[in-house]
C-alpha positions as CSV (number, residue, x, y, z in Angstrom):
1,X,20.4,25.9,-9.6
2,X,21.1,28.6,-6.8
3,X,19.8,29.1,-3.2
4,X,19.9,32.1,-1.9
5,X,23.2,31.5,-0.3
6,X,24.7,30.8,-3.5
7,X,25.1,27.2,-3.2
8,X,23.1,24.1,-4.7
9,X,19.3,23.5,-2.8
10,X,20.2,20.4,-1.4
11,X,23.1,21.2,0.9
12,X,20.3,23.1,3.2
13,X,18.4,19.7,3.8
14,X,20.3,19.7,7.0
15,X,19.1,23.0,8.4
16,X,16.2,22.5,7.3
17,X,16.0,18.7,8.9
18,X,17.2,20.2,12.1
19,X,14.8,23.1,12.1
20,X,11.7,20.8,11.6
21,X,12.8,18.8,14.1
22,X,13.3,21.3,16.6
23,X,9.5,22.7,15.9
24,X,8.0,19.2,16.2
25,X,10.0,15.9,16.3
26,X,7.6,13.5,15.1
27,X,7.0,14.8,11.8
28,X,8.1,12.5,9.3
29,X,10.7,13.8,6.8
30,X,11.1,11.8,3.6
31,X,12.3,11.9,-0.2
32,X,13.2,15.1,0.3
33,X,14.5,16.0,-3.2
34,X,15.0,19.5,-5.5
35,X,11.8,20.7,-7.6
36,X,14.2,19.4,-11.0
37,X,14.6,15.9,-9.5
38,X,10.7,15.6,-8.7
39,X,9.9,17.1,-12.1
40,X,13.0,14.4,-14.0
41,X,11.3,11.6,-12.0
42,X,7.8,12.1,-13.1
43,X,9.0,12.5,-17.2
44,X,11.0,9.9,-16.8
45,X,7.8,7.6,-16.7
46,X,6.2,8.8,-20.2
47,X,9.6,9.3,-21.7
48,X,10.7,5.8,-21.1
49,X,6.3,5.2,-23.0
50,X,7.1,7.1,-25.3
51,X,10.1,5.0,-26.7
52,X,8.2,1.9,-25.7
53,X,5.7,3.0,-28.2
54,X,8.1,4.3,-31.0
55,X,9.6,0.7,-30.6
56,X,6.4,-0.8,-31.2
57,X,5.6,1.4,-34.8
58,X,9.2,1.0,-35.7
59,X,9.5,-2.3,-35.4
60,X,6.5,-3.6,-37.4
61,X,7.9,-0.8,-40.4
62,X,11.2,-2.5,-40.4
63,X,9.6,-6.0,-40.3
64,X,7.3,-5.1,-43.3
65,X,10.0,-4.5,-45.3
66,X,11.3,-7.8,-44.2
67,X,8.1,-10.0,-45.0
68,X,7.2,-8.3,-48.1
69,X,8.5,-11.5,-49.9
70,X,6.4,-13.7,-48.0
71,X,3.1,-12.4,-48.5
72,X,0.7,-12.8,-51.2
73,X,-2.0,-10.6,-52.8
74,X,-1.7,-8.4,-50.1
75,X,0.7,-5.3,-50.1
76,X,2.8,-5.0,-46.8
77,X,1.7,-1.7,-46.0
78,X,-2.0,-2.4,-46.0
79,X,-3.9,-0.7,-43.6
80,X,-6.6,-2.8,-43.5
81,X,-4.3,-5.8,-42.6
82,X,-2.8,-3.8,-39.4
83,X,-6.5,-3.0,-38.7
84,X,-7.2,-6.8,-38.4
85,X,-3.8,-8.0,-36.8
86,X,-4.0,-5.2,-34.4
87,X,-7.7,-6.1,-33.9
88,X,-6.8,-10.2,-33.6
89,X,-4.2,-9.7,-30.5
90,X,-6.2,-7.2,-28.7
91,X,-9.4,-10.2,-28.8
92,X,-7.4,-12.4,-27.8
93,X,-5.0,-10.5,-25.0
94,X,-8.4,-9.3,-23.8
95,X,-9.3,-13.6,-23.6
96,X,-6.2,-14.3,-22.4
97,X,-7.0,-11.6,-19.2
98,X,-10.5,-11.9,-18.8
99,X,-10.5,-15.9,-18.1
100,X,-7.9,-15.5,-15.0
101,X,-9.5,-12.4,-13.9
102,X,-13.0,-14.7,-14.2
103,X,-11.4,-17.5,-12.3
104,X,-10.0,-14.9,-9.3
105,X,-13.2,-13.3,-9.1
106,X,-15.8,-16.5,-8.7
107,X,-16.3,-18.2,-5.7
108,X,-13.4,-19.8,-3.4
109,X,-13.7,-23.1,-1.6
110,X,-12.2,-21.6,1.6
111,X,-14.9,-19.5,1.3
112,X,-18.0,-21.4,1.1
113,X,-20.3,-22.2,4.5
């Protein structure tokens, strides 16, 4: 990426610091950063969920394969047994969040007259 002056953006910051300044000293420069760097930060997020969630399908494919042995009278690719497991963690992760959130929420003995 070119400025105008052929070089890369970020060796104007300095003029451009010292301009601002000059027009009114108390306004607060910061993160100053090219348009590619804010737009590679903010990807960066759903990239790195986007392999999270990969990680989480490929895993249980690989481990299917694995525990096929294991299991009996029930196919290891059988939808309705993700449907249930999946169903059984969210219950209880949603139990296992909504009994501290409970206990934060109710009242406080530091609070009471």
């Amino acid at each position: 990426m070119q400025n105008l002056h052929g070089g890369h953006p970020l060796t104007l910051v300095s003029n451009i610091e010292q301009r601002v300044r000059d027009l009114d000293r108390n306004l607060p420069l910061y993160k100053i950063a090219t348009m590619e760097q804010n737009l590679s930060d903010s990807l960066m997020r759903r990239r790195f969920a986007m392999l999270l969630l990969a990680t989480g399908v490929l895993i249980p494919l690989v481990a299917m394969r694995a525990l096929a042995s294991l299991l009996y009278g029930v196919a290891a690719s059988d939808p309705l047994t993700f449907l249930v497991v999946a169903a059984v963690l969210l219950a209880f992760s949603s139990v296992a969040g909504a009994i501290p959130a409970c206990r934060a929420c109710g009242p406080h003995s530091y609070s009471a007259p």
